[in-house]
C-alpha positions as CSV (number, residue, x, y, z in Angstrom):
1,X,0.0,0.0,0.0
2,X,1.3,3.6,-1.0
3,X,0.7,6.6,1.8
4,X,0.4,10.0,0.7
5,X,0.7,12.6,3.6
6,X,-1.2,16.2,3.1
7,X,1.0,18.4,5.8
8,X,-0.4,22.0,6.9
9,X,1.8,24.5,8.5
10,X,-0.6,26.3,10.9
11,X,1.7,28.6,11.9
12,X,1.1,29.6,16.1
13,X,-2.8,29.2,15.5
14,X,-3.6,26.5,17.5
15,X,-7.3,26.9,17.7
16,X,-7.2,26.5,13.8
17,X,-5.5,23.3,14.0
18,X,-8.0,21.8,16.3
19,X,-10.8,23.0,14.3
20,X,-9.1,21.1,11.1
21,X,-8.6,18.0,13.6
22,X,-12.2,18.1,14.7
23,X,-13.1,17.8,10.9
24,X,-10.8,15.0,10.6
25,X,-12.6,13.1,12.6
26,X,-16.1,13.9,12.0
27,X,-14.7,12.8,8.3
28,X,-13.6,9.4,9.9
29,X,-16.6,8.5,11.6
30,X,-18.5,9.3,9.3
31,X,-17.0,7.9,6.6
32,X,-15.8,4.9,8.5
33,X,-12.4,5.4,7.3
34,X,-10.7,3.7,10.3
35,X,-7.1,3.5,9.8
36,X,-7.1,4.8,6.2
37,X,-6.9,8.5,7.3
38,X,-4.3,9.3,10.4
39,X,-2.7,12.6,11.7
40,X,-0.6,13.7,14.2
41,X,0.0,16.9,15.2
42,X,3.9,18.1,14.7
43,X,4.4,20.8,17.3
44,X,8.2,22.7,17.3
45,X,8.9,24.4,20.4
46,X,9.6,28.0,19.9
47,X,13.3,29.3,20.1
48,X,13.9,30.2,24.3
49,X,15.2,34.0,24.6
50,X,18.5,34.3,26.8
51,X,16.5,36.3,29.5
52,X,15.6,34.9,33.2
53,X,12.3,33.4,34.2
54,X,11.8,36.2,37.2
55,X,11.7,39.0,34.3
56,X,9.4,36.9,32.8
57,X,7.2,36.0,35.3
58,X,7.4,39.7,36.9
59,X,5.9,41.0,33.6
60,X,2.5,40.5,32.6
61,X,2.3,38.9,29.0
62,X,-0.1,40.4,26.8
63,X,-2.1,38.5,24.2
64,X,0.8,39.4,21.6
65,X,3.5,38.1,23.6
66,X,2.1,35.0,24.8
67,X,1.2,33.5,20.6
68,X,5.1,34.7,19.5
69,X,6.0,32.5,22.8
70,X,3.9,29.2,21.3
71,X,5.3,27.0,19.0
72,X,4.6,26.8,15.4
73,X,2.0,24.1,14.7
74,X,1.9,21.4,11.7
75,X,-0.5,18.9,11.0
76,X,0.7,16.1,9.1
77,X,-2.2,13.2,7.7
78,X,-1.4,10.0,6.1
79,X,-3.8,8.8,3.8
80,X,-3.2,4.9,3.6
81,X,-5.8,3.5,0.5
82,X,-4.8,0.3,-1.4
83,X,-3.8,-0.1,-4.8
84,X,-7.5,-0.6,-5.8
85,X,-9.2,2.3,-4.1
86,X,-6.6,4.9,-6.1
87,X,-9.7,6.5,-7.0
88,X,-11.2,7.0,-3.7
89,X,-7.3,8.3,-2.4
90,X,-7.3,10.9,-5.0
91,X,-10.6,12.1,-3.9
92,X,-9.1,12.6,-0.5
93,X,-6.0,14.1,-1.6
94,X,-8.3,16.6,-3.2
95,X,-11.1,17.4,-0.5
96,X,-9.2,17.8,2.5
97,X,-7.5,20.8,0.7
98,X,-10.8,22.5,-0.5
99,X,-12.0,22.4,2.7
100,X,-12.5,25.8,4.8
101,X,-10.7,24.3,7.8
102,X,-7.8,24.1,5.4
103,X,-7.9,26.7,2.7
104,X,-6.2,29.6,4.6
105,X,-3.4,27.6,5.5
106,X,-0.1,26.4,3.4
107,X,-0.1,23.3,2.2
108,X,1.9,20.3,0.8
109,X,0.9,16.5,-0.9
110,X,3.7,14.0,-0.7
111,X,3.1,10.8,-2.7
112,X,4.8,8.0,-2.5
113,X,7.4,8.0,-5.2
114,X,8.8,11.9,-4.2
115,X,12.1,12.5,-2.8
116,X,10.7,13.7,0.6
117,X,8.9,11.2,1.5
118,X,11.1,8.9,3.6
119,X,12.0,12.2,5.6
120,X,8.2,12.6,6.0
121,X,7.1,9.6,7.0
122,X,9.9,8.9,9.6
123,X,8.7,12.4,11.3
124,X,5.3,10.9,10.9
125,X,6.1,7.2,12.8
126,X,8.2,9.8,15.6
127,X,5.1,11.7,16.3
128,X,3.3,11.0,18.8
C-alpha cells in the first residue's frame, strides 16, 4: 500500500489546528475510514530568549507576547488507500484541501514516489 501525507503548517494558530482536527474526525466517523486517514499533530517548540524566568514572570504577558512565545504548529495526515481504491485516495487528496478548515493555510501532498517522502514519514512514525 502507497501513503500519501497532506501536511499543513498552521503557523502559532492552535485553535485553527483543532478545528481542522475536529473535521478529521467527523470525516472518519463518518465515513468509516478507520485507519485509512491518520494525523498527528507536529508541534516545534519556539526558540527560548536568553533572559531569566523572574523578568518573565514579573511581567504580565499580553495577548501578543504570549502567541510569539507558542510554537509553530503542523498537521501532518497520512492517507493509507490500497492499490484498488486509487480512486477514492485521490478524492481525499483533493477534498481535504478544498475544505475551509484548510484553505487559509499552506499546504503540501507528498506521494509515495517523491524524494521527501522517507523524511516525512519517519517524522510521521516519531510523532506522537
Amino acid at each position: 500500500m502507497a501513503h500519501t501525507f497532506l501536511i499543513f503548517n498552521f503557523g502559532t494558530d492552535e485553535e485553527a489546528a483543532q478545528q481542522a482536527r475536529h473535521r478529521i474526525e467527523g470525516w472518519k466517523q463518518g465515513f468509516r475510514l478507520g485507519k485509512k486517514v491518520e494525523f498527528k499533530f507536529d508541534r516545534q517548540s519556539p526558540e527560548k530568549n536568553e533572559k531569566p524566568e523572574a523578568d518573565d514572570e514579573a511581567r504580565p504577558k499580553s495577548k501578543k507576547k504570549e502567541s510569539e512565545e507558542e510554537g509553530k504548529v503542523r498537521l501532518v495526515v497520512r492517507l493509507d488507500f490500497s492499490n484498488h481504491e486509487k480512486h477514492l485516495a485521490q478524492t481525499w487528496v483533493d477534498r481535504i484541501p478544498a475544505d475551509d478548515a484548510f484553505k487559509s493555510v499552506k499546504s503540501e501532498v507528498i506521494h509515495h514516489n517523491q524524494s521527501a517522502f522517507e523524511k516525512i514519514s519517519e517524522l510521521f512514525d516519531s510523532l506522537s
